[in-house]
BATILUM-347854 format. One record per residue (C-alpha): residue in three letters; residue number from 0; x negated, z, y. Coordinates in pm, 1 decimal, always signed. Last residue first. Layout:
<rs>
{"Ala" NUM {X Z Y}}
...
</rs>
This chain:
<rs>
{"Unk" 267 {+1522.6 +20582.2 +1855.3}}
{"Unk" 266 {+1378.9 +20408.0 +1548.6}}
{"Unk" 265 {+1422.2 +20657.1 +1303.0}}
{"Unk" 264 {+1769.6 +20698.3 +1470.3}}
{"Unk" 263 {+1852.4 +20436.5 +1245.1}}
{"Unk" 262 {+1800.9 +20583.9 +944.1}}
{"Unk" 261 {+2114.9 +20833.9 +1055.3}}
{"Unk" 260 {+2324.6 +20557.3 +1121.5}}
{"Unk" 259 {+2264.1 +20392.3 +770.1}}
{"Unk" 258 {+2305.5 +20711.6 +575.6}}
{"Unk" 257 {+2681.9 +20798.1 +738.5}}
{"Unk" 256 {+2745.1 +20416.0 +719.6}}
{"Unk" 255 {+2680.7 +20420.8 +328.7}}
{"Unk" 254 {+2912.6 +20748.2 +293.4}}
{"Unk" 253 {+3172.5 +20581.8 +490.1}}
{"Unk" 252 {+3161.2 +20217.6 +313.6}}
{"Unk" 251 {+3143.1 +20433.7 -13.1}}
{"Unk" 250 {+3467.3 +20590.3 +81.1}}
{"Unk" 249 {+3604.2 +20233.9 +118.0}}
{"Unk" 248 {+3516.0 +20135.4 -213.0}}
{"Unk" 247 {+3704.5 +20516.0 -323.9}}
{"Unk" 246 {+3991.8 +20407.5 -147.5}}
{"Unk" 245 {+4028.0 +20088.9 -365.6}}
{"Unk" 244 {+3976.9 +20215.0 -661.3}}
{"Unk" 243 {+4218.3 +20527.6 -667.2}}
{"Unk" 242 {+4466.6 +20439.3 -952.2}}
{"Unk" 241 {+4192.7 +20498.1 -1208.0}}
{"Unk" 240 {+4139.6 +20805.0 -1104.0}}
{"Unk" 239 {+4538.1 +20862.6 -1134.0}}
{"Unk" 238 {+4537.7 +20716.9 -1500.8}}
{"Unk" 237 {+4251.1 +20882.8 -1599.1}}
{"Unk" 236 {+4393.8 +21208.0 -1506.3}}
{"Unk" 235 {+4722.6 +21128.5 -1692.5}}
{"Unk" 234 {+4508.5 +21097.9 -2033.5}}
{"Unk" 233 {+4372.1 +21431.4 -1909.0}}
{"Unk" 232 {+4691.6 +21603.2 -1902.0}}
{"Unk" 231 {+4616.6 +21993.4 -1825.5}}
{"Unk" 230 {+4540.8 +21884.4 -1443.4}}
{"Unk" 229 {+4882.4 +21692.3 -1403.2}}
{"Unk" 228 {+5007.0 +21907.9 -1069.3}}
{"Unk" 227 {+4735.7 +21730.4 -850.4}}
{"Unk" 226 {+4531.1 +21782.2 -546.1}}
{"Unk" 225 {+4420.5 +22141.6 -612.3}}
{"Unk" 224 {+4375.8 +22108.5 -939.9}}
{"Unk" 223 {+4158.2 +21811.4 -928.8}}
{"Unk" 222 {+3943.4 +22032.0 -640.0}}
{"Unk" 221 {+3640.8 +22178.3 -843.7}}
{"Unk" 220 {+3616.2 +21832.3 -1088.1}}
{"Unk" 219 {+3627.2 +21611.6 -788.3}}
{"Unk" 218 {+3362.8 +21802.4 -589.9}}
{"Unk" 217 {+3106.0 +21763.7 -862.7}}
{"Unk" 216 {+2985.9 +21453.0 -747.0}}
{"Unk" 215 {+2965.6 +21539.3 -460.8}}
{"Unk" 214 {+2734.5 +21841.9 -577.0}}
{"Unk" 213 {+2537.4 +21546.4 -723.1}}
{"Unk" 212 {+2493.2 +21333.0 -418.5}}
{"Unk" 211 {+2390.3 +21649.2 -161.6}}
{"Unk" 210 {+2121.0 +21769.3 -513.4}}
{"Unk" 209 {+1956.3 +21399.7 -418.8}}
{"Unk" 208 {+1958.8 +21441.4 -86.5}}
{"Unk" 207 {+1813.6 +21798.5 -88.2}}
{"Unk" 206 {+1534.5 +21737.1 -375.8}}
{"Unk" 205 {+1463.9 +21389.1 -168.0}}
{"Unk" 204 {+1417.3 +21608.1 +152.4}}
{"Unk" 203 {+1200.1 +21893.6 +16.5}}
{"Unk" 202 {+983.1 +21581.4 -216.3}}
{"Unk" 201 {+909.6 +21331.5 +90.0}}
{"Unk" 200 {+1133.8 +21142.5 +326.5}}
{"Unk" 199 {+1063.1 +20755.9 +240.1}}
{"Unk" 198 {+1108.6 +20752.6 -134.2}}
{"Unk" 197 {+1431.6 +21058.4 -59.4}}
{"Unk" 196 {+1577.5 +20781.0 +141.6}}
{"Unk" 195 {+1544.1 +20487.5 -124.8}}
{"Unk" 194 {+1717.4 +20749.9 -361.3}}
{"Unk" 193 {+1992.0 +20791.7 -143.4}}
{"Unk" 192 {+2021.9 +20430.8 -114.1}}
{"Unk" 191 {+2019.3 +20401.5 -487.9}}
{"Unk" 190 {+2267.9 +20676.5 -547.5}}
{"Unk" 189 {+2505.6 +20514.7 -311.1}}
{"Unk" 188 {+2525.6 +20168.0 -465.6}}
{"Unk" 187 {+2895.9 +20246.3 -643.2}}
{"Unk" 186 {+3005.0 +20252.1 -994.1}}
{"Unk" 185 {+2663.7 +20349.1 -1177.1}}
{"Unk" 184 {+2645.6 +20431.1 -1509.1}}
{"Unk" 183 {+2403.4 +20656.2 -1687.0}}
{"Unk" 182 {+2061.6 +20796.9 -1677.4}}
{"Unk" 181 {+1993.0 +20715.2 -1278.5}}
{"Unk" 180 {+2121.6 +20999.0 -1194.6}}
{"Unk" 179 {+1927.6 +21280.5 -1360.5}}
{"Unk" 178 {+2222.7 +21491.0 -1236.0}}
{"Unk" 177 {+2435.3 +21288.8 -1534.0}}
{"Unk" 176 {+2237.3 +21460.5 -1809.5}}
{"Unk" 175 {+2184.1 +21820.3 -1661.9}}
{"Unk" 174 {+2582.8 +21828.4 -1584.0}}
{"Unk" 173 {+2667.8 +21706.7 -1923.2}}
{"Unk" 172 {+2418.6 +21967.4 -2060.6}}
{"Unk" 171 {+2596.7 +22245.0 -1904.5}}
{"Unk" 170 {+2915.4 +22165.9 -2009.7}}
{"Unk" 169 {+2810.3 +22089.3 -2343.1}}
{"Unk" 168 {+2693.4 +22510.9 -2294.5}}
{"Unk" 167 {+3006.8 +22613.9 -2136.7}}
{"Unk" 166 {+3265.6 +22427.1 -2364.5}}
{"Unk" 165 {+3046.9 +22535.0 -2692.2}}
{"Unk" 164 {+2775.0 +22389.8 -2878.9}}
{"Unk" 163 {+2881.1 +22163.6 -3124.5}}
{"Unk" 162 {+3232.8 +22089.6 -2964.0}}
{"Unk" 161 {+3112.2 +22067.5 -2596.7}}
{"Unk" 160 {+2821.6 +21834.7 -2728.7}}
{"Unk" 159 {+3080.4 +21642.1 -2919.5}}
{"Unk" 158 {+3174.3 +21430.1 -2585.1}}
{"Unk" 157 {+2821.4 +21287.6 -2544.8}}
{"Unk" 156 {+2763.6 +21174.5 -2183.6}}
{"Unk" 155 {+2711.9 +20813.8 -2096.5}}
{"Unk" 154 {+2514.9 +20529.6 -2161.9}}
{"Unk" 153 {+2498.3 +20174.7 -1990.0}}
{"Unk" 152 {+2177.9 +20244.8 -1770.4}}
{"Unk" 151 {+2193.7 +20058.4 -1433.0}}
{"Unk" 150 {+2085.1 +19808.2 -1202.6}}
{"Unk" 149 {+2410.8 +19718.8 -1005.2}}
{"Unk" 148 {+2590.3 +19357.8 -1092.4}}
{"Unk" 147 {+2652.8 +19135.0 -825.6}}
{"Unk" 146 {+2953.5 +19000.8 -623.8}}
{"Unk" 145 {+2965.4 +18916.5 -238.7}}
{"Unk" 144 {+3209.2 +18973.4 +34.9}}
{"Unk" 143 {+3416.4 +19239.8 -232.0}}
{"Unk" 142 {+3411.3 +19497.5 +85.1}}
{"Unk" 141 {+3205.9 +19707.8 -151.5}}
{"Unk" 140 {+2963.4 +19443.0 -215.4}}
{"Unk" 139 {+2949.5 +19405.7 +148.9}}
{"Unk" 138 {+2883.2 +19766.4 +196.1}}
{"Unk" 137 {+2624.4 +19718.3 -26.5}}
{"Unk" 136 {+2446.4 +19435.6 +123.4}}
{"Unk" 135 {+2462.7 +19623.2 +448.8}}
{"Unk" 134 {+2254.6 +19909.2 +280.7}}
{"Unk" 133 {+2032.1 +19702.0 +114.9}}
{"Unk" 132 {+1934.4 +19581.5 +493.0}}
{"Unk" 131 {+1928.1 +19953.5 +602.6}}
{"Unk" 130 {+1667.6 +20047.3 +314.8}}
{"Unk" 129 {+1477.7 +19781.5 +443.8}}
{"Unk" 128 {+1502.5 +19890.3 +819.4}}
{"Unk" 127 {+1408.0 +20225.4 +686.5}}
{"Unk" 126 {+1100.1 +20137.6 +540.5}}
{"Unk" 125 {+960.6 +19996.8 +843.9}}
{"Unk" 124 {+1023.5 +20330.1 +1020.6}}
{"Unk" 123 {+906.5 +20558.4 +743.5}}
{"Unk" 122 {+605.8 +20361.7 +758.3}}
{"Unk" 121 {+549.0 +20397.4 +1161.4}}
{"Unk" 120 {+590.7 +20769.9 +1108.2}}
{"Unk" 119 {+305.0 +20697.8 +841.0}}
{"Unk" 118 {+318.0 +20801.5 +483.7}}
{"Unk" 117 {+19.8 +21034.1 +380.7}}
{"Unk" 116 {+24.3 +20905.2 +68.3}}
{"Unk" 115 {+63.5 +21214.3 -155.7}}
{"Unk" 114 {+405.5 +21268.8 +10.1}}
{"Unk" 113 {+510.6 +20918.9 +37.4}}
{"Unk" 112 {+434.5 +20916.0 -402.6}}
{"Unk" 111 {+605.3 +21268.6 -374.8}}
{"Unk" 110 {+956.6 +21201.8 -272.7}}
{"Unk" 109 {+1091.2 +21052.6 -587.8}}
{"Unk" 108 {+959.8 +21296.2 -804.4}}
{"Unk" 107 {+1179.3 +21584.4 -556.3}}
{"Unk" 106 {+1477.9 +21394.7 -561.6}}
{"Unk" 105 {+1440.4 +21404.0 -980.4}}
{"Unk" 104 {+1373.5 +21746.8 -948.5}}
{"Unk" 103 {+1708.9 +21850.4 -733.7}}
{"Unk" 102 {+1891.7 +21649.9 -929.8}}
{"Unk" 101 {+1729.5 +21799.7 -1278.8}}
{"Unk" 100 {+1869.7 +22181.5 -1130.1}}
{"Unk" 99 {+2208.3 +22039.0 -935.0}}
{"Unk" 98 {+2296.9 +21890.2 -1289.6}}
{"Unk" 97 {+2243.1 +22248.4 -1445.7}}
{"Unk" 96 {+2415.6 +22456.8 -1149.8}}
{"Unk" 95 {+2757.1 +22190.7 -1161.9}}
{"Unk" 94 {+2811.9 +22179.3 -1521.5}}
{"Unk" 93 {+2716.2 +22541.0 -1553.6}}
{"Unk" 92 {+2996.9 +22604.1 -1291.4}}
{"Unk" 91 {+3254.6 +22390.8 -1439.1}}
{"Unk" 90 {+3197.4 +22559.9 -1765.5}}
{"Unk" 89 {+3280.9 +22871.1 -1711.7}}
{"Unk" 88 {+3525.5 +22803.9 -1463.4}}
{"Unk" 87 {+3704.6 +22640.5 -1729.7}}
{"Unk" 86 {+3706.7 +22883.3 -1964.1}}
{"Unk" 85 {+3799.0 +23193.2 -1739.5}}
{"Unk" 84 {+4128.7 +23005.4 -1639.8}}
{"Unk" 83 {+4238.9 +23345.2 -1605.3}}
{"Unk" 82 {+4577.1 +23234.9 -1834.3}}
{"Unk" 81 {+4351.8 +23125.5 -2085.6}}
{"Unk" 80 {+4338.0 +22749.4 -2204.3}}
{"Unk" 79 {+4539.1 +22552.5 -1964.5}}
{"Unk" 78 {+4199.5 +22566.9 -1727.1}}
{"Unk" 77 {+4009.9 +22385.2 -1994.5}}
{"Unk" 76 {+4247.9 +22044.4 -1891.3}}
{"Unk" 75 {+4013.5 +22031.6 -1627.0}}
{"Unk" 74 {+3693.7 +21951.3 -1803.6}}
{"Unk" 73 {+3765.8 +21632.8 -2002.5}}
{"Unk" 72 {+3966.3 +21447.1 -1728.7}}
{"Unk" 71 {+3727.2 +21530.1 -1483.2}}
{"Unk" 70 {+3447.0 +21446.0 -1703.9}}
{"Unk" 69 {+3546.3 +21151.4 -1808.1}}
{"Unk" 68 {+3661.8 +21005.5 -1492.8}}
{"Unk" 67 {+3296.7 +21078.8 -1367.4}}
{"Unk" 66 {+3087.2 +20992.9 -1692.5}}
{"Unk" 65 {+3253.3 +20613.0 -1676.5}}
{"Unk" 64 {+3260.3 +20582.0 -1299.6}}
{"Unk" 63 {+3613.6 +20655.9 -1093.7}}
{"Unk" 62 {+3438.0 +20963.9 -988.2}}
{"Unk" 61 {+3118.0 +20779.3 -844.0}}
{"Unk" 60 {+3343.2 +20803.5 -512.0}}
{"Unk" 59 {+3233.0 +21171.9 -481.5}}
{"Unk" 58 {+2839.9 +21097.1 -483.9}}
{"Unk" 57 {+2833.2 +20875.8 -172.7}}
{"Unk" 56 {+3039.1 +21145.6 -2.8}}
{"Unk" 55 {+2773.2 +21369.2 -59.9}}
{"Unk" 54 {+2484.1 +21191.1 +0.6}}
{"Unk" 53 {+2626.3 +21084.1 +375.3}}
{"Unk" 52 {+2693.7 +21454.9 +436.6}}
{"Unk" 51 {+2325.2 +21495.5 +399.0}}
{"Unk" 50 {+2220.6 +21213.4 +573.2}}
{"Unk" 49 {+2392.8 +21360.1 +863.8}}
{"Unk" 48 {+2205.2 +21653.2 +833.6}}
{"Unk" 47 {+1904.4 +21456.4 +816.8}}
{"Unk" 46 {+2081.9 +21265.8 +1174.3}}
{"Unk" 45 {+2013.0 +21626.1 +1323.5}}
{"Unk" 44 {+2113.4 +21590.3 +1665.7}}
{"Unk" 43 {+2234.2 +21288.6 +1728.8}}
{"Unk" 42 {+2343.4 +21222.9 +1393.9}}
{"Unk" 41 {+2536.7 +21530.6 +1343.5}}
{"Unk" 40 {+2846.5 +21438.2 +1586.8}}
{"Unk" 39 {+2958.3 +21119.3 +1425.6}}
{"Unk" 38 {+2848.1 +21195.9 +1058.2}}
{"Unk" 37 {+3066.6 +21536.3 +1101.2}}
{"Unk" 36 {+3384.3 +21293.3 +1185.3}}
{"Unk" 35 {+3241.8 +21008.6 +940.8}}
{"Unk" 34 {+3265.1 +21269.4 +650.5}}
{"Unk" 33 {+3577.3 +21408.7 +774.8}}
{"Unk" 32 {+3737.9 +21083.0 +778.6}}
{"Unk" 31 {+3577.1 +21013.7 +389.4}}
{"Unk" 30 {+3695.2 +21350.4 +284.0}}
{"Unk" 29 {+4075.7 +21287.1 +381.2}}
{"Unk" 28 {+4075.6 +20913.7 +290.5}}
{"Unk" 27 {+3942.8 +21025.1 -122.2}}
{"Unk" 26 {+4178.7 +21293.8 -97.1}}
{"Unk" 25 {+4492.9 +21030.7 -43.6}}
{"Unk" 24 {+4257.2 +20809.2 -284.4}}
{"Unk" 23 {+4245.9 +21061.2 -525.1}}
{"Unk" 22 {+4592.5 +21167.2 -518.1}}
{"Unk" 21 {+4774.7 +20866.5 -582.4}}
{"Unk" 20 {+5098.8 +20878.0 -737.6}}
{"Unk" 19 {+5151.4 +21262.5 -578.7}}
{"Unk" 18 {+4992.8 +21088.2 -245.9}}
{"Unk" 17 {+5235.8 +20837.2 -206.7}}
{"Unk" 16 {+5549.1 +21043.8 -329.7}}
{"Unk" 15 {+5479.6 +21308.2 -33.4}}
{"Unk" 14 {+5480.5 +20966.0 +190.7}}
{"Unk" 13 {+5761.2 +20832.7 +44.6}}
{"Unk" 12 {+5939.5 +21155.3 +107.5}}
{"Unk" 11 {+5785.3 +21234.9 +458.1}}
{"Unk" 10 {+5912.6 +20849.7 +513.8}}
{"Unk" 9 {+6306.3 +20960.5 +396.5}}
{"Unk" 8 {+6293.3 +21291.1 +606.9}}
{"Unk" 7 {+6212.1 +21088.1 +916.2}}
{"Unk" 6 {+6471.0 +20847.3 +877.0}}
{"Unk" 5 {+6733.4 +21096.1 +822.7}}
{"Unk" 4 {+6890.8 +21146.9 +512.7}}
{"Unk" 3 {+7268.8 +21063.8 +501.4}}
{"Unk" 2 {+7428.5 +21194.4 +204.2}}
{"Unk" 1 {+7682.2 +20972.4 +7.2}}
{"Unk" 0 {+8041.5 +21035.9 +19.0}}
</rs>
């Protein structure tokens, strides 16, 4: 006689089985609720902070970009290699300190031409409703309403530097490479917004936006093993990033909104 699993067992299976196919996009949905959730009740009274979380989330759905699902798929299979999983934390920490360091200086170029300038309140305003316009083209790019190409630099990472020099140390200059962020591919529009916000908000605010996108970026390579039981596989990796496209566009629909309702309390 065959068993007779209740209803409710049978969708927690197919839901369980969801989110083991798909584990980026079920972490992808988690992150970009909580996102909107802190988005929702910062903006009224700190929208920067806001911002903030908006920068983040913008810099976790870059994971299904070229240097993104490489790097996950390159560093997490490290942890297999000592029982500790010394290795990999290693080099998952200079990965994330060194891109944080030429993140934080690129967001801090960015914000001194509005520094030196004396921008105006009234500027800042002005500014933002262009920045809010790109915005809205954006998240209709992401929606697939319109089609265009982003402006970007087709290069990635070298993968030798982690056999020349060492896990920790290619590592390292992965992280300072791709925290540049405008020195290799670009999935999603988020960096440009952020960096459009850092133009109008001086150097202290662009270094903290800009370092907010990185460390999101980063978040996938700290959590894969948390979400998924095929972190020493990294041909599987690519294969579950990969799977996630479509939750990642809507993440950067969150992370855009996040940065769009905060530039619009500019005008309140």
């Amino acid at each position: 006689m065959a068993a007779v699993v209740p209803k409710s067992s049978e969708a927690s299976g197919a839901w369980t089985g969801s989110v083991g196919a798909r584990p980026y996009s079920a972490a992808t949905y988690v992150v970009s609720a909580i996102a909107l959730a802190l988005g929702a009740v910062l903006v009224p009274a700190t929208p920067f902070a806001a911002m903030v979380v908006g920068a983040l989330l913008c810099g976790w759905v870059e994971v299904d970009g070229a240097c993104g699902v490489s790097h996950v798929s390159a560093l997490t299979p490290l942890r297999a290699l000592d029982e500790r999983h010394v290795i990999w934390r290693r080099a998952i920490v200079a990965y994330t300190l060194s891109g944080l360091a030429t993140s934080f200086i690129v967001g801090g170029l960015l914000g001194v031409p509005a520094y030196l300038a004396g921008i105006t309140d009234n500027g800042i305003r002005y500014g933002a409703v262009v920045v809010m316009a790109a915005i809205a083209l954006l998240i209709a790019r992401e929606l697939r309403l319109v089609t265009f190409s982003l402006p970007e630099v087709d290069r990635q990472t070298q993968k030798m530097w982690a056999v020349e020099f060492g896990f920790t140390t290619g590592a390292a200059m992965w992280g300072a490479h791709i925290g540049l962020g405008f020195a290799t591919v670009v999935k999603h529009g988020g960096l440009y917004i952020v960096a459009a916000c850092a133009l109008l908000l001086g150097p202290v605010k662009g270094a903290v936006l800009m370092g907010a996108f990185w460390l999101g970026r980063t978040l996938p390579v700290w959590i894969t093993p948390l979400i998924t039981s095929c972190d020493r596989d990294g041909d599987r990796l690519i294969d579950l990033v990969g799977r996630s496209g479509v939750a990642l566009r809507y993440g950067a629909v969150a992370g855009l909104l996040c940065l769009a309702a905060a530039l619009g309390t500019l005008w309140i």
